[in-house]
C-alpha positions in Angstrom: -14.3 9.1 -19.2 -14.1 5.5 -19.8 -17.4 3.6 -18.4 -16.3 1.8 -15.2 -18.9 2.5 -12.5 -21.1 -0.8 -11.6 -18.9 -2.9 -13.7 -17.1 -5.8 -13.3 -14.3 -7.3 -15.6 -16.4 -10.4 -16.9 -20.0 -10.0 -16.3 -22.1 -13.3 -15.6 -25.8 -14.6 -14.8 -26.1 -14.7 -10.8 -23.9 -16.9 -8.8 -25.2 -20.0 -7.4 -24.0 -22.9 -6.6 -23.1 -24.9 -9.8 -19.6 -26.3 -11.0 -16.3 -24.4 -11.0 -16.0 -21.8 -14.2 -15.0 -22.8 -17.5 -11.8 -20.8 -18.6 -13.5 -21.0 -22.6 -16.7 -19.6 -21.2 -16.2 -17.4 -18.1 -19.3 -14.9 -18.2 -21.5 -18.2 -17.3 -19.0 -19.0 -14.2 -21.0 -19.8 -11.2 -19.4 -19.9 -8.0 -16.9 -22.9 -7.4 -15.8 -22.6 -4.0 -17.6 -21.0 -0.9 -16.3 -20.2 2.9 -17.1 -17.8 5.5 -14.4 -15.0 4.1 -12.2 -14.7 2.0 -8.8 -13.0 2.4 -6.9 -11.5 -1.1 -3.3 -10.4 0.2 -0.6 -12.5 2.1 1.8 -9.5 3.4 1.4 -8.5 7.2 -2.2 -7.2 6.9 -3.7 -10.5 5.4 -2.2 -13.0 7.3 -2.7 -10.9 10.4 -6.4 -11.0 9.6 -6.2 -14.8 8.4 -5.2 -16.1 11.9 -7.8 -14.1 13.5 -10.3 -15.4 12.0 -9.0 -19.0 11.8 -8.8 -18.4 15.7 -12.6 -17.6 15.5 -13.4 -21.2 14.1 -14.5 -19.4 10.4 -13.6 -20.9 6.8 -11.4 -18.7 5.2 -10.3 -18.8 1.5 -6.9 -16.9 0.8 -6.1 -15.6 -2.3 -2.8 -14.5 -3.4 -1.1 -13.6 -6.7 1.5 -15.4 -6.4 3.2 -17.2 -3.2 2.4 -16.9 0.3 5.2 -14.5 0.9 5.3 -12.6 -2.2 4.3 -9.4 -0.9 5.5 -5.8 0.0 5.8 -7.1 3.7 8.6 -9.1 2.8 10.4 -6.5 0.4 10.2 -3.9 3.6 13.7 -2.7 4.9 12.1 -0.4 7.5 10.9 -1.8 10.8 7.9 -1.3 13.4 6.6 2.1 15.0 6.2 1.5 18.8 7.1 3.2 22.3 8.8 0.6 23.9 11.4 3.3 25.1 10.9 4.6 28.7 11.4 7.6 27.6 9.2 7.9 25.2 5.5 7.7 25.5 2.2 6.8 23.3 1.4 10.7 23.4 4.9 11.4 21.6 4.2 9.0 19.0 1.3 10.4 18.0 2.5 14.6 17.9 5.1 12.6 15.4 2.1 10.5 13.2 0.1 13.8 12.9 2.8 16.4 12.1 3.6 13.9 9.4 0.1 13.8 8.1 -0.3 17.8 7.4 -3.6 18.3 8.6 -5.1 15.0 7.6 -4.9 12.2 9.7 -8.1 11.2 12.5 -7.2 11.9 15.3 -9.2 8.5 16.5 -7.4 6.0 14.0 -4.0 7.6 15.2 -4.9 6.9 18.7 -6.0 3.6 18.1 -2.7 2.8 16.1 -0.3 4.2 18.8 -1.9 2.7 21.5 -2.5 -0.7 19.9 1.2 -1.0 18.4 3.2 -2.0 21.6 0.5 -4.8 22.4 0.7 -5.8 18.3 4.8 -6.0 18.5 4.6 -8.0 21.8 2.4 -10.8 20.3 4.3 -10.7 17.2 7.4 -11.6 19.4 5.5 -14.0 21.2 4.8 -15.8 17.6 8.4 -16.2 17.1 9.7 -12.6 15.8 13.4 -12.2 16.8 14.0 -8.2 16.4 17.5 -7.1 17.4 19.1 -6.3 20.3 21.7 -4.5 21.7 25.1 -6.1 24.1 23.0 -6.1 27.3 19.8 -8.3 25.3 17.8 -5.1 25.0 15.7 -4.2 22.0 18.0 -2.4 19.8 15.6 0.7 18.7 16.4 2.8 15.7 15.6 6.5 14.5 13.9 7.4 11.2 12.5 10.5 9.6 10.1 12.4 11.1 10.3 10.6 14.6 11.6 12.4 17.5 12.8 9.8 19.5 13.9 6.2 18.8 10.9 3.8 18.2 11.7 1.9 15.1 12.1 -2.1 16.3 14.3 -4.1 12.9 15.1 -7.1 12.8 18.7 -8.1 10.4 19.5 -4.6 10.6 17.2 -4.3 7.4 15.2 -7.3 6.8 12.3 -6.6 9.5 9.5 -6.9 6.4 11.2 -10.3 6.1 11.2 -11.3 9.7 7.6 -10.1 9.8 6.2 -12.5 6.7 8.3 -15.3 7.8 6.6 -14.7 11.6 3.0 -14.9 10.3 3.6 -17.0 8.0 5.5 -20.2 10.4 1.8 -19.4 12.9 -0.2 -20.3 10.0 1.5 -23.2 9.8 1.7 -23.7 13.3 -2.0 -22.7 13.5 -2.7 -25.4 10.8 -0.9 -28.1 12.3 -1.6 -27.8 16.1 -5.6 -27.1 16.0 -6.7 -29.0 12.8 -7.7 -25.8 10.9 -6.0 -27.2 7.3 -9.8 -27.7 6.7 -11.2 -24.8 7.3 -8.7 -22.7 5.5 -8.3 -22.6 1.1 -5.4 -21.9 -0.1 -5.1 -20.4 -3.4 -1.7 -19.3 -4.8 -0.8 -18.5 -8.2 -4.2 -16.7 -8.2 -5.5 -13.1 -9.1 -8.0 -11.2 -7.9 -10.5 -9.7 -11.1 -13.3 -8.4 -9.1 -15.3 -8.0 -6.3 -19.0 -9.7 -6.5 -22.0 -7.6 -5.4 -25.5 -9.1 -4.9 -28.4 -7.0 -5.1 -28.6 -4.8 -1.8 -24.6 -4.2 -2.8 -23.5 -6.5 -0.5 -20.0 -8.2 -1.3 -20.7 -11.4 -1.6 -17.6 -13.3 -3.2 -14.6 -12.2 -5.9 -14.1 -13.6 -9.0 -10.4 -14.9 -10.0 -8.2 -15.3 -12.5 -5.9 -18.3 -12.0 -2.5 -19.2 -13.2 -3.5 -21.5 -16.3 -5.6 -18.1 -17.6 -9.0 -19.3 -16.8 -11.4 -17.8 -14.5 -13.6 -18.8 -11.3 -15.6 -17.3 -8.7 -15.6 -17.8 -4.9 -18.6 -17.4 -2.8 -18.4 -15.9 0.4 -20.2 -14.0 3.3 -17.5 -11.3 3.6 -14.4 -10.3 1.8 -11.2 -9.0 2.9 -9.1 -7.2 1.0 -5.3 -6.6 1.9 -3.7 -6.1 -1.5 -1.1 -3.6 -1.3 -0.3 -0.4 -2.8 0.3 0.8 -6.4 3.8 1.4 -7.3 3.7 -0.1 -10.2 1.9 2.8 -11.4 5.7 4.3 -11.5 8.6 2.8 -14.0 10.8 3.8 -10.3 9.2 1.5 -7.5 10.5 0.0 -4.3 7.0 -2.4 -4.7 7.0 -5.5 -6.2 5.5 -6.3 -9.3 2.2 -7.5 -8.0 1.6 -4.0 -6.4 -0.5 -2.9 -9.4 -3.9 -1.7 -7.8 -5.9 -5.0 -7.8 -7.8 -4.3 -4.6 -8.4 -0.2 -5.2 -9.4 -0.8 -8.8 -11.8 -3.5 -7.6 -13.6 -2.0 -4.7 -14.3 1.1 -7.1 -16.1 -1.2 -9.5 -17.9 -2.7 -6.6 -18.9 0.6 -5.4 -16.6 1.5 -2.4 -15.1 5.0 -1.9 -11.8 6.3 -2.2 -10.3 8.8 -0.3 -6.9 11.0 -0.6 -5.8 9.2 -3.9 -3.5 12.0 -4.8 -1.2 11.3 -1.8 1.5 8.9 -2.9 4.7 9.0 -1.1 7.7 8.6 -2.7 10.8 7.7 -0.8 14.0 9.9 -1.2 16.2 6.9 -1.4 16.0 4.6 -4.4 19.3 3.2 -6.0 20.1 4.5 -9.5 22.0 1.4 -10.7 24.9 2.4 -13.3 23.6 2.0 -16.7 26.1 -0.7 -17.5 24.5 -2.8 -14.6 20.8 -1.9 -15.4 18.9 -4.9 -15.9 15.2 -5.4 -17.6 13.1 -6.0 -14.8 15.1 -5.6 -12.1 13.2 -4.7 -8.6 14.1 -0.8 -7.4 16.7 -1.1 -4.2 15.4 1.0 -1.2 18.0 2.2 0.8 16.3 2.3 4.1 15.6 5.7 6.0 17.8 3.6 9.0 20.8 4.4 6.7 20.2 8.3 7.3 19.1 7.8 10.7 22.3 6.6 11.7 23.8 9.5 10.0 24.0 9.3 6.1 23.2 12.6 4.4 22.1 13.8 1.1 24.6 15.7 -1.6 24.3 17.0 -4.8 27.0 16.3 -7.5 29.1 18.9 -6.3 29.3 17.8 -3.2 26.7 20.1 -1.6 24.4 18.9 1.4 20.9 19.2 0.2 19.1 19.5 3.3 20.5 22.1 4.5 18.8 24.9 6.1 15.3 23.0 4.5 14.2 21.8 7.6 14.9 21.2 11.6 15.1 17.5 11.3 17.4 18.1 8.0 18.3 14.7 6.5 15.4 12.9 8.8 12.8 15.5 7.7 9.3 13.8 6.9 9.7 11.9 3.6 7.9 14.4 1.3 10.1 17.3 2.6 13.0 15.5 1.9 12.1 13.7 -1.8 10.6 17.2 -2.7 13.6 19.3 -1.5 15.5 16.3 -3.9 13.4 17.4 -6.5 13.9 20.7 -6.4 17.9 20.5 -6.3 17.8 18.2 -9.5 15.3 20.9 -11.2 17.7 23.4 -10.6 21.0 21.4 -11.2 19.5 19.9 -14.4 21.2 16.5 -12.7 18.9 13.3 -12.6 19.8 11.9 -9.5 22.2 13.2 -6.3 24.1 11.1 -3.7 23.4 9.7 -0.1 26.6 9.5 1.4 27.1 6.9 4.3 30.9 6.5 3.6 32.0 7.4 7.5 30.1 4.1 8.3 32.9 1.6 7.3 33.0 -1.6 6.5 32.2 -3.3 9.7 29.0 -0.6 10.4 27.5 -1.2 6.8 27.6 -5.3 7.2 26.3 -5.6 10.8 23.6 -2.7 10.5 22.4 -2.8 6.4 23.9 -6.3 5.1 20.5 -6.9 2.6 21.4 -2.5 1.1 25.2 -3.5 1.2 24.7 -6.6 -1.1 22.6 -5.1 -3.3 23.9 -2.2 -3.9 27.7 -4.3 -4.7 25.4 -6.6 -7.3 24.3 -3.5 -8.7 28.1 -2.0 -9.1 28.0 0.5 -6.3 29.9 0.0 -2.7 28.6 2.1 -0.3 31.5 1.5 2.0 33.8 3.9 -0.4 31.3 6.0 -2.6 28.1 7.8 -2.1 25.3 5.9 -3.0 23.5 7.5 -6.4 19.5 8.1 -5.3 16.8 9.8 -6.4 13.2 9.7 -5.1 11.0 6.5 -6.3 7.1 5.3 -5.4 6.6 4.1 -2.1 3.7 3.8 -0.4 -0.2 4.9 -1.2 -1.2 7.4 2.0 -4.7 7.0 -0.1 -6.9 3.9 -0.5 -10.2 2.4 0.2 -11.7 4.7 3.1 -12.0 2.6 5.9 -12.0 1.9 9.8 -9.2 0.8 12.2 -11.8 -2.8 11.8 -11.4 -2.5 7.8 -15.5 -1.4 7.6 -15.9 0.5 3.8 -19.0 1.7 2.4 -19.7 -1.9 0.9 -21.5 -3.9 3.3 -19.5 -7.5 3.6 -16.2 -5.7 2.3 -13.3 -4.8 4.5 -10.0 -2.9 3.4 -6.7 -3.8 6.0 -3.2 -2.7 5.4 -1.6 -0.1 2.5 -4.9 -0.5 0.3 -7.2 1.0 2.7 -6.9 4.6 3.6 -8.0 4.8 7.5 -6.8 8.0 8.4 -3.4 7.0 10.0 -1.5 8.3 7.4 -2.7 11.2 6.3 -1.2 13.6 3.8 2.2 11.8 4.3 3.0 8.6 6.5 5.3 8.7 9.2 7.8 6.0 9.0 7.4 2.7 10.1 4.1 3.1 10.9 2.5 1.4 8.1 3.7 -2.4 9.1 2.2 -1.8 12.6 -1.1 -0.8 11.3 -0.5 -3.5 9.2 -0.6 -6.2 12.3 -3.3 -3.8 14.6 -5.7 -3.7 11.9 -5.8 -7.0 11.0 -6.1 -8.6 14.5 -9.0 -5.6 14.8 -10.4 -6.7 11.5 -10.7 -10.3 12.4 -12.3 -10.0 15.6 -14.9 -7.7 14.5 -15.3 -9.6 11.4 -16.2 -12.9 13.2 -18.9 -10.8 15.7 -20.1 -9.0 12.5 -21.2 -12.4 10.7 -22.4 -14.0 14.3 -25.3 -12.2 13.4 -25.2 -10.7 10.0 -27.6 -11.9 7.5 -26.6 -14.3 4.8 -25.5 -12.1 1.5 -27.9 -13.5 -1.7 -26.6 -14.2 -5.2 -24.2 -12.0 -6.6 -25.6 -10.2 -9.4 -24.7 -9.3 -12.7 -23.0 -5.9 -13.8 -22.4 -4.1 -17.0 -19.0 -5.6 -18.3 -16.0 -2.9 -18.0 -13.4 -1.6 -21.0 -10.5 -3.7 -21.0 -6.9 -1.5 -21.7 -4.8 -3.4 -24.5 -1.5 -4.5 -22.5 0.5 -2.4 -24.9 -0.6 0.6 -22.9 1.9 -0.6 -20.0 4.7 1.5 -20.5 3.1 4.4 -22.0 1.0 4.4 -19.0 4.0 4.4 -16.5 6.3 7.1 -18.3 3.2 9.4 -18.5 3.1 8.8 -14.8 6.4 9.6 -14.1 6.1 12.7 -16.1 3.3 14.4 -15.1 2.1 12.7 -11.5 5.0 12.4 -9.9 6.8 13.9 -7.3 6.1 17.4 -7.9 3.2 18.3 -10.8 1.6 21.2 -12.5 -2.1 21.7 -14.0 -0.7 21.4 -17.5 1.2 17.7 -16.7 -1.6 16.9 -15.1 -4.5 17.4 -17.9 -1.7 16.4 -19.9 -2.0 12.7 -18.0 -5.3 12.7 -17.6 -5.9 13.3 -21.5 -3.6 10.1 -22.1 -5.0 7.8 -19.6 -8.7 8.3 -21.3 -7.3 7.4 -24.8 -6.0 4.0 -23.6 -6.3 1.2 -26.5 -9.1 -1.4 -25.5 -8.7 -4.8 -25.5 -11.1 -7.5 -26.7 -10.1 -10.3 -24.0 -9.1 -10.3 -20.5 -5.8 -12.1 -19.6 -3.0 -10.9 -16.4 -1.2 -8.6 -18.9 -4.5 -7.0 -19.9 -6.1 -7.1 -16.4 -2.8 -5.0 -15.2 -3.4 -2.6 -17.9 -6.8 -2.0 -17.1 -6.5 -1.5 -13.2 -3.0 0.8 -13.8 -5.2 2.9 -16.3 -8.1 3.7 -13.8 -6.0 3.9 -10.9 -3.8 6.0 -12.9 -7.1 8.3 -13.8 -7.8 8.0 -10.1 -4.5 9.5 -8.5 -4.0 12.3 -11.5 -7.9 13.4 -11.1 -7.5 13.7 -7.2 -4.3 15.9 -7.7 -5.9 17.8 -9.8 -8.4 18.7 -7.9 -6.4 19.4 -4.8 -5.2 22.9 -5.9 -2.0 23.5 -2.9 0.8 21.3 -1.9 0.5 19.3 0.8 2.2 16.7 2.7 3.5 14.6 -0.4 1.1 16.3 -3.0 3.3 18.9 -4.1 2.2 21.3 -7.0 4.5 23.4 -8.8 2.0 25.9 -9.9 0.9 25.9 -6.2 3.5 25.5 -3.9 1.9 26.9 -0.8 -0.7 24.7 1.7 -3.9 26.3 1.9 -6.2 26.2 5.0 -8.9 25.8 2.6 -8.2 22.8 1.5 -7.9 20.9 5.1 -10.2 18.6 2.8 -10.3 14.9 1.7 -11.0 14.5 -1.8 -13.2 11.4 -2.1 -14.0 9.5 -5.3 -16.7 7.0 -6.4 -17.9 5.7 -9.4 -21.2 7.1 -10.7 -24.0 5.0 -13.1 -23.0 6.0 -16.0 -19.1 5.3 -15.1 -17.1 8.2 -14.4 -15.0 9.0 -11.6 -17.1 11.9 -9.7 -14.7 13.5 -6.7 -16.3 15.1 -4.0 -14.5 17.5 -1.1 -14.8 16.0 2.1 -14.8 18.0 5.5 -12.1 16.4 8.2 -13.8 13.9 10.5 -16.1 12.7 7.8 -16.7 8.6 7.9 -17.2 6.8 4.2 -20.9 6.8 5.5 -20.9 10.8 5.4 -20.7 10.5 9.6 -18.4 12.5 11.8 -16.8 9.6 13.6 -13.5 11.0 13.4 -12.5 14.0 14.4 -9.1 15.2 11.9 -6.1 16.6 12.9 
């Protein structure tokens, strides 16, 4: 396997405190900027944890990839998981969160979720946050898959990721303007994150950068905070944007944290398949929102036939993986490459009050929903896997937090339950931050970061061939043959001789590529949405997490996991 473990992209002598790094020269960089933590990811999770610990008086350096709101938060059609009901209840929630999760979620990190998410939404509100409401001012709650009662806060019908960034982002400002904070806080757009530094006890310590104008720099810090998204762009058919490319995962592995559950990646049932004569290069993959089938849109295959039919209870609002592997099974059998979600009872007036954002882009695209079904077929979502963490962000790395879709906490499980991923988003960072600032109260200061053996850089060419190969043999459903097919291809990348964004996506898609296919082939059953061909039944023996780290000579070593086991090999969490 290519050599990764204890790497970092540019190696250099031990950080210290000379000038910024030279872009000609960056294996000498020393460290330019310093602060108390620094924050890489501006979508719900980040700024969440960024106010906190502005709040706690600490100088925080954000990093993001490219502007403030750029993020997955602000793409997200779905809304917020919450009882607010009185009908419903906390208990409720949870039966809903672990059904979804097949087996795998803790039990602890559900309960902390469920029970933090009404206070989360509340103070989200009280920020500014306008969700809708119904004629008599109440909030207008909605149903989605794998929910049994109606939880789901939105704001514009299907713009609540958007109402959420634009929240945070106005009480930074606000936060910036009222107490004076502008100078304790960096703010670094247009920058990428390479790696995570390490000094010698394996303490994170700083990250190292790559900024818009292609040269490099370091930033020193006592802790590090990472809250960059999922990996979709693993997948040529994404609903993430383009900076979803596995910065964060790929970085903590080469830093030395653990991954858990890589093999669960759920893909939504309802991506648009734009006509070919309206396809355009580049063009971001339309979600139509699981909203659209909870208010009664259904699934058909070209002929007209319902798909979800007699597949499960919930039928069309089955858990995500039921429903995008029942899709996959009707186009197997159909030989058709996509079906039809048809919402064509809504009208006219339902379709523009309810799902204006789908409605428009779906007419841009050449399709109007209002008339004709909508054509679908599944697409990557969201990463149930990720750094293993706690409900505060605490990995394996001492110094290193993981918040949000990049860290794998045990909320999600085998599958995640709709709409709960944008309130763990907003709980775990205000968790983060507050146990972040006691944390370095009293933590001792991290010491130089130190130098590691310099990691294979994947020539940019490797790209596509790296997403098709994905979206042959790790997709929805695999196989042990597609699998060792993938696996085979991701170890034969091209190198590269020097690191630049194109090349630094290569080389993170290609080990978090290796990551996800090595993980599902390991996990020999199907289970929430891992689903093998060649092993379509769940098996009680494998109520296991598959966890991978990086070993001294640099391969990916995967280890089973018993339920309830912390990164730290503890039993702080009891599975479910």
């Amino acid at each position: 396997m290519t050599s990764l473990s204890g790497t970092q992209l540019f190696p250099g002598s031990p950080a210290s405190s000379s000038a910024r790094a030279s872009s000609a020269s960056p294996a000498g960089a020393g460290v330019g900027r310093r602060c108390d933590v620094v924050v890489v990811g501006t979508g719900a999770a980040g700024l969440s944890t960024v106010l906190g610990l502005l709040a706690s008086g600490l100088e925080v350096a954000v990093v993001t990839r490219a502007g403030l709101t750029d993020s997955s938060t602000d793409w997200a059609q779905g809304g917020l998981a919450a009882v607010w009901a009185a009908g419903d209840s906390t208990g409720a929630h949870r039966c809903d969160t672990l059904a979804a999760g097949a087996g795998l979620c803790g039990r602890q990190a559900v309960a902390e979720l469920v029970d933090g998410a009404p206070g989360a939404v509340r103070r989200l509100i009280d920020l500014g946050a306008r969700f809708d409401t119904d004629s008599l001012g109440r909030i207008d709650l909605h149903l989605e898959g794998g929910h049994h009662a109606r939880r789901i806060l939105h704001a514009g019908g299907d713009q609540s990721g958007h109402e959420v960034e634009r929240t945070l982002s106005s009480a930074l400002d606000s936060a910036l303007a009222a107490s004076g904070a502008g100078e304790r806080l960096q703010m670094l757009s247009g920058t990428r994150l390479i790696d995570v530094l390490t000094d010698s006890q394996g303490r994170a310590c700083g990250v190292s950068v790559l900024e818009a104008d292609g040269g490099t720099a370091r930033i020193g810090a006592r802790a590090v905070v990472l809250a960059t998204g999922g990996i979709g762009q693993l997948w040529p058919t994404t609903t993430n944007p383009p900076v979803a490319t596995g910065d964060g995962l790929a970085a903590a592995l080469r830093a030395g944290a653990v991954c858990r559950d890589a093999e669960f990646m759920q893909f939504h049932p309802t991506i648009l398949v734009v006509p070919p004569a309206r396809r355009i290069p580049g063009d971001r993959g339309v979600l139509i929102s699981e909203a659209v089938r909870g208010e009664g849109a259904f699934l058909v295959d070209g002929s007209g036939r319902r798909v979800m039919t007699g597949v499960h209870p919930l039928a069309d609002l089955a858990p995500r993986d039921v429903v995008s592997a029942a899709e996959q099974m009707r186009m197997i059998a159909t030989g058709e490459d996509h079906l039809f979600l048809d919402a064509t009872s809504f009208g006219s007036q339902r379709w523009e009050r309810s799902f204006p954002s789908i409605l428009q882009m779906c007419r841009e695209r050449g399709i109007d929903p209002v008339v004709e079904p909508i054509p679908v077929r599944p697409g990557a979502h969201y990463h149930c896997g990720g750094v293993a963490a706690t409900m505060t962000g605490l990995t394996g790395v001492p110094g290193l937090r993981a918040v949000g879709e990049v860290a794998c906490t045990g909320v999600q499980g085998a599958n995640r339950l709709a709409s709960n991923s944008l309130t763990e988003a907003l709980v775990m960072g205000e968790r983060t931050a507050a146990d972040l600032a006691g944390w370095l109260s009293s933590a001792p200061a991290a010491g130089p970061a130190v130098e590691r053996a310099a990691a294979r850089l994947v020539d940019h060419r490797e790209i596509d061939p790296i997403r098709a190969v994905m979206e042959r043999d790790v997709s929805v459903m695999r196989d042990a043959d597609g699998l060792r097919r993938a696996l085979g291809r991701l170890d034969a990348t091209a190198g590269a001789d020097r690191l630049d964004d194109l090349v630094l996506t290569a080389t993170n898609l290609a080990l978090v590529g290796r990551l996800v296919a090595g993980a599902a082939a390991m996990r020999t059953e199907s289970r929430g949405c891992h689903r093998r061909l060649d092993i379509p039944e769940r098996s009680d023996a494998w109520r296991l997490h598959i966890d991978t780290r990086m070993d001294s000579c640099g391969g990916l070593v995967l280890t089973r996991t018993e339920p309830g086991t912390d990164r730290h090999g503890g039993r702080d969490q009891e599975a479910a």
